[in-house]
BABA-74528 format. One line per 10 residues: number of its first residue (from 1); their letters; for each residue x, y, z of C-alpha. Coordinates in nm, 4 decimals. Each point is the difference from the previous one (the first is absolute). Layout:
residues N
NUM	a	X:Y:Z; ... $
This chain:
residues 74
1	xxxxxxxxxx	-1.3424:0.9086:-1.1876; -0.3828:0.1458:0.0153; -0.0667:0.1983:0.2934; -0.1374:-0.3008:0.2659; 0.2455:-0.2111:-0.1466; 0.2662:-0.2136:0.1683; 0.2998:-0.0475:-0.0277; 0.1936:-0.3377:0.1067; 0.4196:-0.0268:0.0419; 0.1568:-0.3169:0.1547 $
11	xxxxxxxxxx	0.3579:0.0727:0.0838; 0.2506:-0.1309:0.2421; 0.2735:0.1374:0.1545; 0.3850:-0.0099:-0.1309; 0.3202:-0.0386:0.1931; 0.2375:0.2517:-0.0936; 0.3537:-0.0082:0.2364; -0.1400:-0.2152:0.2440; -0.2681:0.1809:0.0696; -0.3614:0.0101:-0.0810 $
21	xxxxxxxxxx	-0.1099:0.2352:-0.2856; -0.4082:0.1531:0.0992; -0.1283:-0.0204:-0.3310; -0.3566:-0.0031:0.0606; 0.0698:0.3761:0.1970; 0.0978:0.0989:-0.3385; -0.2668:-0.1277:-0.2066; -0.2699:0.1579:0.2328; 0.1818:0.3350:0.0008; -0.0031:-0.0336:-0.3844 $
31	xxxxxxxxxx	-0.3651:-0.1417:-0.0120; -0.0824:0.3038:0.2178; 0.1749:0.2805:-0.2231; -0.1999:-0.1669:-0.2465; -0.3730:0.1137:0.1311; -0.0465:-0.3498:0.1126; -0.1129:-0.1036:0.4077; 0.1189:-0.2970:0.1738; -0.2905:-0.2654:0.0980; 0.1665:-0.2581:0.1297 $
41	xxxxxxxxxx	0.4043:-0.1830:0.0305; -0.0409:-0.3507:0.0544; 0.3374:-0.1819:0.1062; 0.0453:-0.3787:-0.1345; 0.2772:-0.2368:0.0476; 0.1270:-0.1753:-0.3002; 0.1498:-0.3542:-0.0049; 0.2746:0.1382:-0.2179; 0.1474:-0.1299:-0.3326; 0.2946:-0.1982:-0.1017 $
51	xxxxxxxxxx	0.1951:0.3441:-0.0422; -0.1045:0.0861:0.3719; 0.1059:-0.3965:0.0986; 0.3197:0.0294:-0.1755; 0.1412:0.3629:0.1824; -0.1938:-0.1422:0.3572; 0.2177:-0.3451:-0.0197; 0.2925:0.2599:-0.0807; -0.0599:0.1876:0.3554; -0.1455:0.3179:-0.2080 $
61	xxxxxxxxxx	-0.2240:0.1607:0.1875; -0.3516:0.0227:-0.2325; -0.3614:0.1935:0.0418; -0.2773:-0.2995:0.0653; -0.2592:0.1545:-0.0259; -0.2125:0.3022:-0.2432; -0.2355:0.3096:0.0075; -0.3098:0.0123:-0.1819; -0.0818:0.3703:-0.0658; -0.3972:0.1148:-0.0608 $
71	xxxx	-0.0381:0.3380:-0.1272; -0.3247:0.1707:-0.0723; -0.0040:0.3039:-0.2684; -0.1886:0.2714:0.1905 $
């Protein structure tokens, strides 16, 4: 990426033992090692899939909704 740049990463959120996993603290912390400055995290719920429907109907707790990461290269 060219200096003025951006950067864009959707990601959501895993379950791992019954808890929820903070992936998007991890991509910024990697973004940031990187040279690159956070702009803005925008947080969007998502309908789901049929893979989310199927584990819900099961009484699996699942992540509903997503981060979208903007990154500008300094």
């Amino acid at each position: 990426v060219l200096p003025g740049g951006t950067l864009t990463v959707i990601i959501a959120d895993t379950m791992r033992d019954g808890k929820r996993a903070g992936m998007p603290k991890w991509v910024i912390r990697c973004c940031q090692r990187m040279g690159f400055k956070l702009e803005a995290n925008f947080k969007q719920w998502m309908a789901g899939t049929g893979f989310k429907n199927w584990h819900r109907a099961r009484g699996t707790e699942t992540v509903d909704d997503e981060d979208t990461l903007v990154f500008r290269r300094p």
